[in-house]
N, C-alpha and C positions, 0 to 999 in steps of 0.2 A: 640688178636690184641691190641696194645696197642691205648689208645686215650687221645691224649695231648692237653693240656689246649691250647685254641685259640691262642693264641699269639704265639703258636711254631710250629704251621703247616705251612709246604711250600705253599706258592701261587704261581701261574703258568698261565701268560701272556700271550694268545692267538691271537700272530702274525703271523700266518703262512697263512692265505689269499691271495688270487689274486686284492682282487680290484678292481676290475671287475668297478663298477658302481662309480668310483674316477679317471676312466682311467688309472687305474693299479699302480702299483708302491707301494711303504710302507705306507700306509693309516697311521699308529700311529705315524707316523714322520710328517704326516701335522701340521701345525702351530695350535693353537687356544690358544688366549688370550698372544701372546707369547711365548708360550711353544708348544711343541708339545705334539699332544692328547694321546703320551704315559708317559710322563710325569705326565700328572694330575692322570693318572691310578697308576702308579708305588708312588705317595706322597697318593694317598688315601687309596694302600694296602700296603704300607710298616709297617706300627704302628700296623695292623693286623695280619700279621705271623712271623715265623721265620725266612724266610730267601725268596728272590724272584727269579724265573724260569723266561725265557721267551725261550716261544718256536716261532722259525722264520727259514724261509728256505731262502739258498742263503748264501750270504757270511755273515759271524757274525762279520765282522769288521765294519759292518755299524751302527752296534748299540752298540758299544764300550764304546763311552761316557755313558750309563749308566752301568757297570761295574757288569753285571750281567751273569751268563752262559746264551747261546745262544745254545738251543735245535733243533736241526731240523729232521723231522720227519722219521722215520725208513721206513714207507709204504711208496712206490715211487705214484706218480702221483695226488700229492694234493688231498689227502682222506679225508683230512676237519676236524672238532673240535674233532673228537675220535682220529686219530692221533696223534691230536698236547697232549691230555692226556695220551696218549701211549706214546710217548718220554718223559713227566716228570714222570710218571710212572717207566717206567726204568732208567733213571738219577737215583731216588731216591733209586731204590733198589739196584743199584751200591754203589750211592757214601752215603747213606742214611740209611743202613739197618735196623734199627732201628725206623725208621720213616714209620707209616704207611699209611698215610691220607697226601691227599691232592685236596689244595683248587684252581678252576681254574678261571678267569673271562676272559673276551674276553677284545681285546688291544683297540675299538675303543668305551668304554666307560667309560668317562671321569666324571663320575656322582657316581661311586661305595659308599655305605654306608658304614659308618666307622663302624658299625657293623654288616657286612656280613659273615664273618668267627664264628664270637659268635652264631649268629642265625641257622643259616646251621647247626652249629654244636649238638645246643640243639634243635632243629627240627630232627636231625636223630635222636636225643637220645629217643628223646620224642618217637616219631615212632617206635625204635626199627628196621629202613632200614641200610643196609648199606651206602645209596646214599642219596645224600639231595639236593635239588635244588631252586634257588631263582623264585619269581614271581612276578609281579605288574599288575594291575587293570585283574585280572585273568587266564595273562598268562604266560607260565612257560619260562625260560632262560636255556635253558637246559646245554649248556655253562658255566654257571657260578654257580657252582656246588662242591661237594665236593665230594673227589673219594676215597673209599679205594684200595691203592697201592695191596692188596691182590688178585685184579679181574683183575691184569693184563693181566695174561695169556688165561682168557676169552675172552678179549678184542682184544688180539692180534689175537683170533682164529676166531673171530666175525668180526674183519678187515678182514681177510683173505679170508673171505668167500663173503665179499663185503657188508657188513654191514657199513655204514657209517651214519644212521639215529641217534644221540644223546638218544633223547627222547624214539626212538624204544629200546633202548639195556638196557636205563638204566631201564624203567618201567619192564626186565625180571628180574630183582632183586630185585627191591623194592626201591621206591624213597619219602624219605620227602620231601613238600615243604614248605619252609618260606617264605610267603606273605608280601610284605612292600606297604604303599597307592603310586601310582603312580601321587602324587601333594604335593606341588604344582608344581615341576618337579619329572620327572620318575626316579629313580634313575640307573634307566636302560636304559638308553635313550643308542642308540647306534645310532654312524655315518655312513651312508655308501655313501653319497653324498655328494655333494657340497652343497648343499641348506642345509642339516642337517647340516654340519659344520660350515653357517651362524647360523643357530638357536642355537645352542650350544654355540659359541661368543654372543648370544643377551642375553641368558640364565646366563652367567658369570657378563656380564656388567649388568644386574640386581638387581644383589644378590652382586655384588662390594661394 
């Protein structure tokens, strides 16, 4: 399996949620600081890989303006973050074959480290796992993670059966984790309310 120097690995946008606790609708398209909260996602991992996924269900014309493929997920009935990694999964062994690794973060965190894909990557090496996963003040992100494309097939078999636990699937393979300090913000802060989407705004106008 080949493993390419950080900057050449796919990363892959995890929009494919309900929303549930935003009152539904495209949570990465809310506003924050002017932009929306996929935008700050997409400028903090673009200088990170090779090239950007996002996977989103629905119509893919809504997120046209950023000019990226639009993945939507192969398992019907909103089967949640192993999914939305099983569509750039297979994207990539289509249109990618060569390419075996990839890196995924979720769409409603707007805080990502500009070195998350380096780290991930020498945390698996160090390990010696296929799988590498981020963490702060203890706990793991199991979401934002790095996958080899070669346990697709697993994956697809482990969906199929109704596996939809993250953390559950990856720990049967073997998972690095890379620890970053959660301060003096979390670099993992994720939105999933309205009140988190004020704090995020306060957090920006801060550090302005």
């Amino acid at each position: 399996m080949n493993d390419p120097a950080p900057g050449k690995i796919p990363g892959l946008i995890l929009a494919g949620g309900l929303a549930r606790r935003m009152g539904g609708g495209d949570k990465p398209l809310q506003r924050l600081a002017g932009r929306s909260i996929l935008a700050h996602v997409v400028e903090r991992l673009r200088g990170q890989c090779g090239e950007l996924l996002l996977n989103a269900n629905g119509d893919p014309a809504r997120f046209a303006a950023y000019g990226l493929p639009v993945l939507a997920d192969s398992v019907p009935g909103f089967a949640g973050p192993l999914a939305g990694i099983l569509a750039g999964m297979d994207w990539l062994a289509a249109e990618r074959p060569n390419m075996g690794w990839l890196v995924s973060v979720a769409a409603d965190t707007p805080f990502i480290p500009v070195d998350l894909v380096a780290r991930l990557r020498a945390a698996r090496v160090a390990a010696g796992t296929p799988l590498a996963c981020a963490a702060s003040a203890g706990r793991q992100h199991h979401a934002i993670a790095l996958w080899p494309v070669a346990l697709r097939q697993d994956l697809r078999a482990a969906l199929a059966a109704g596996e939809h636990r993250l953390g559950h699937w990856t720990a049967k393979h073997g998972v690095a984790i890379a620890e970053w300090p959660a301060g003096p913000v979390d670099p993992f802060f994720n939105i999933n309310t309205l009140e988190e989407l004020a704090e995020a705004e306060a957090i920006l106008g801060r550090s302005a």
